[in-house]
C-alpha positions in Angstrom: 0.0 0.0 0.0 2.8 2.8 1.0 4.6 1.4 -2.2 1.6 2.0 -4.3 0.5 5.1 -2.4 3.8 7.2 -2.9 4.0 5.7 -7.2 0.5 7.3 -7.5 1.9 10.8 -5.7 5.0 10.6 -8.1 2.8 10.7 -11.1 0.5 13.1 -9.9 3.7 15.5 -9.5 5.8 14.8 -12.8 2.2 15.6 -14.3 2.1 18.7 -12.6 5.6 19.6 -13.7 4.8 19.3 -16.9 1.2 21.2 -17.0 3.5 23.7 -15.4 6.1 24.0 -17.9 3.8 24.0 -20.8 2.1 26.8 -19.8 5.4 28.6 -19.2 6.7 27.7 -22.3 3.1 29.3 -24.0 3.2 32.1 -22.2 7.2 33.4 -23.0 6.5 32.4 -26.7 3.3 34.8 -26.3 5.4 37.9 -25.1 8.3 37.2 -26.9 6.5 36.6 -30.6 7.5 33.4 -31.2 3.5 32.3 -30.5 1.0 34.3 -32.2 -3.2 34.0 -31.0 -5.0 34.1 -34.1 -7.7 36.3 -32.8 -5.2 38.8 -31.6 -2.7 38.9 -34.5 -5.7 41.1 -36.5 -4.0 40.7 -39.4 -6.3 41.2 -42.7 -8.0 38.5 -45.0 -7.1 38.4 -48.4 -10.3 40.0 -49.4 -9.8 43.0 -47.0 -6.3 43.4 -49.2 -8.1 43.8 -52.1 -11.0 46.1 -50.4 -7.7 47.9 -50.0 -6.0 48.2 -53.0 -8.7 48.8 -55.3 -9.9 51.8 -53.0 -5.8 53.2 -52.7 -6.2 52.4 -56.8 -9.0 54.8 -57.0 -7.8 57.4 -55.1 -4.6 57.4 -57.0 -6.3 57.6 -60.4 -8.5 60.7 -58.8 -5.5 62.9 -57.9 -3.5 62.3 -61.2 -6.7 63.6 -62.8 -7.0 66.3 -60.7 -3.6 67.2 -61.4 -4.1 66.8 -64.9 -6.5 69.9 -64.2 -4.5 72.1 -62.2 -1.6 71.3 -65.3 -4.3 72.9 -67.9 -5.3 75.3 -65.9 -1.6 76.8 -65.0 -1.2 76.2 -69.0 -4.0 78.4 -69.8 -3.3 81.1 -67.4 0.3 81.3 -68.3 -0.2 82.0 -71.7 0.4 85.2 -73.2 -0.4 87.6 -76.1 0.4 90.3 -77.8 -2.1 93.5 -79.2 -4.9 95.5 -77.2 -7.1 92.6 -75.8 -4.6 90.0 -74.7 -1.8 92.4 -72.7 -0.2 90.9 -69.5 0.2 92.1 -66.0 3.6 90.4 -65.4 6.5 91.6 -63.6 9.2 92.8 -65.6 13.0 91.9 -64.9 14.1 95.1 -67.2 15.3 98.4 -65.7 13.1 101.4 -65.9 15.0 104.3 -66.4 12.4 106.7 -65.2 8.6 106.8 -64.7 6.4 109.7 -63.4 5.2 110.4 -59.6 1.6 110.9 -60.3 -0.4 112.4 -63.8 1.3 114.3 -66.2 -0.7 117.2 -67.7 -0.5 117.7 -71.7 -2.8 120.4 -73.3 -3.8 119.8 -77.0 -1.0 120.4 -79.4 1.6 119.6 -76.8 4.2 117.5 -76.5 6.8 115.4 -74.3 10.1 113.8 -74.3 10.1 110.5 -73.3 14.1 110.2 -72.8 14.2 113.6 -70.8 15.3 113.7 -67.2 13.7 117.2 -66.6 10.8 117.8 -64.1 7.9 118.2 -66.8 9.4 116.1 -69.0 10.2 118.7 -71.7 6.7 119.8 -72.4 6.8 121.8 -75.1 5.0 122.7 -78.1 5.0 120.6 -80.9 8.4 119.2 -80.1 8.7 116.0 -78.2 8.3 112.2 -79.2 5.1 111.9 -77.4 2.3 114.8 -78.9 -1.1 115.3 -78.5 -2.3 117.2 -81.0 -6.0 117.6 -82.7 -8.4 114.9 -81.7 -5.1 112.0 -82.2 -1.8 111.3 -79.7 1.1 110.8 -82.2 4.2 108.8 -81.7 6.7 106.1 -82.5 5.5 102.5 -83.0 2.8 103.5 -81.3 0.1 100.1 -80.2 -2.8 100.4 -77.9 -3.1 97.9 -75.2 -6.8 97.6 -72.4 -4.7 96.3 -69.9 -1.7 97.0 -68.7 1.2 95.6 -70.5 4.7 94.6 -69.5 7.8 95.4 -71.1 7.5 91.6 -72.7 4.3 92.9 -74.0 5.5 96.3 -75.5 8.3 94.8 -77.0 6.3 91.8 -78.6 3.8 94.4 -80.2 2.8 94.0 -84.0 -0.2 96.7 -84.1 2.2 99.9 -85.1 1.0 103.0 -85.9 2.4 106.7 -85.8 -1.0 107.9 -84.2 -4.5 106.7 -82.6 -7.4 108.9 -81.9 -7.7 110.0 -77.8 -10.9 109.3 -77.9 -11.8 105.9 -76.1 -8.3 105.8 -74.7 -9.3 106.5 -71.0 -7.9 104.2 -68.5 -6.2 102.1 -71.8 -2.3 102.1 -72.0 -0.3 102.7 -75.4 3.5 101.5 -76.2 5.5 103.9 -77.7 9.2 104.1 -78.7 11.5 106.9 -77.7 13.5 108.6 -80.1 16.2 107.0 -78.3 15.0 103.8 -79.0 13.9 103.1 -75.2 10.6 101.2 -75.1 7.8 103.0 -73.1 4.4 102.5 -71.6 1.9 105.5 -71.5 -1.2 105.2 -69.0 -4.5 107.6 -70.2 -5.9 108.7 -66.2 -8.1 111.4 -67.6 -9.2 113.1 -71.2 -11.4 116.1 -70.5 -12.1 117.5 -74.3 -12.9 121.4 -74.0 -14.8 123.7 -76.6 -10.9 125.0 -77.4 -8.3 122.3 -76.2 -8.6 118.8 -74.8 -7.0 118.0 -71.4 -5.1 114.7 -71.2 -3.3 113.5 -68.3 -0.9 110.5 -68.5 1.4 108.5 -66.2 4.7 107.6 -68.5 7.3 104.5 -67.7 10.1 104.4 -69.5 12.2 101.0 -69.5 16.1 100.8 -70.3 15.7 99.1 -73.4 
């Protein structure tokens, strides 16, 4: 009986031991990552994957057509003509020489200099490369523009005349050449026509080239 008694204890014990270790052993491979659970690995199906890619797919093909947009929009707005109804507002990287403080007053059958460095600009009668004379404003290469036009603009200009009619020139811009060959931008602020003489006032710029 004690033989049989202390066998039974024996088994009971080693069986213990290794309940014992095999739990160990599951727990140290859980911490360490060498066990994984399945329910708590969360890792994806294969049709969540494809749920996935297809809706990364779409959003990629979205933004490349939006940016195909933005790409023909930037084209379009950086696009540039020349002549009176396609003028551009862009910065110029050419020297201006000299332009005026505010509106400079020319009375019908007057003139101006546009390469002068005096105070009223020369203004003179009837001598000057910028006149206004009789219903018309006379110069060199002269070309109407709506809006304001950069030096790229002047320069580029094909509509050449020696003279335009003031009238309808109010708020409009007009390149002109100098008679030393300096390209130059003329502003129209104000044309007040009187029974004898029409007033004019104009803001000049004069670039280096």
């Amino acid at each position: 009986m004690a033989d049989g008694s202390s066998d039974s204890r024996t088994s009971i014990i080693v069986a213990l031991i290794v309940a014992a270790s095999t739990v160990l052993a599951a727990v140290i491979g859980l911490f360490s990552g060498a066990v994984e659970i399945p329910s708590l690995t969360g890792r994806p199906g294969s049709s969540e994957l494809e749920q996935t890619v297809q809706a990364l797919e779409g959003k990629v093909n979205e933004l490349e057509q939006r940016n195909g947009e933005l790409e023909d929009q930037l084209a379009e707005a950086s696009s540039v003509g020349t002549g009176s109804d396609t003028a551009s507002t862009a910065d110029d990287d050419v020297e201006i020489v000299r332009q005026t403080d505010g509106p400079l007053h020319l009375d019908n059958y007057s003139c101006i200099t546009l390469d002068s460095t005096a105070p009223d600009w020369d203004a003179t009668d009837y001598q000057g490369d910028f006149c206004l004379s009789s219903g018309f404003v006379e110069g060199e290469n002269l070309t109407v523009f709506d809006d304001e036009p950069s030096h790229a603009d002047c320069d580029a200009r094909t509509q050449l005349t020696s003279s335009t009619p003031y009238e309808g020139l109010l708020d409009k811009y007009v390149c002109v050449d100098s008679d030393g060959g300096r390209t130059a931008r003329v502003h129209f602020t104000k044309i007040a026509p009187g029974a004898d003489s029409t007033e004019i006032d104009v803001e000049v710029l004069v670039w280096k080239e």
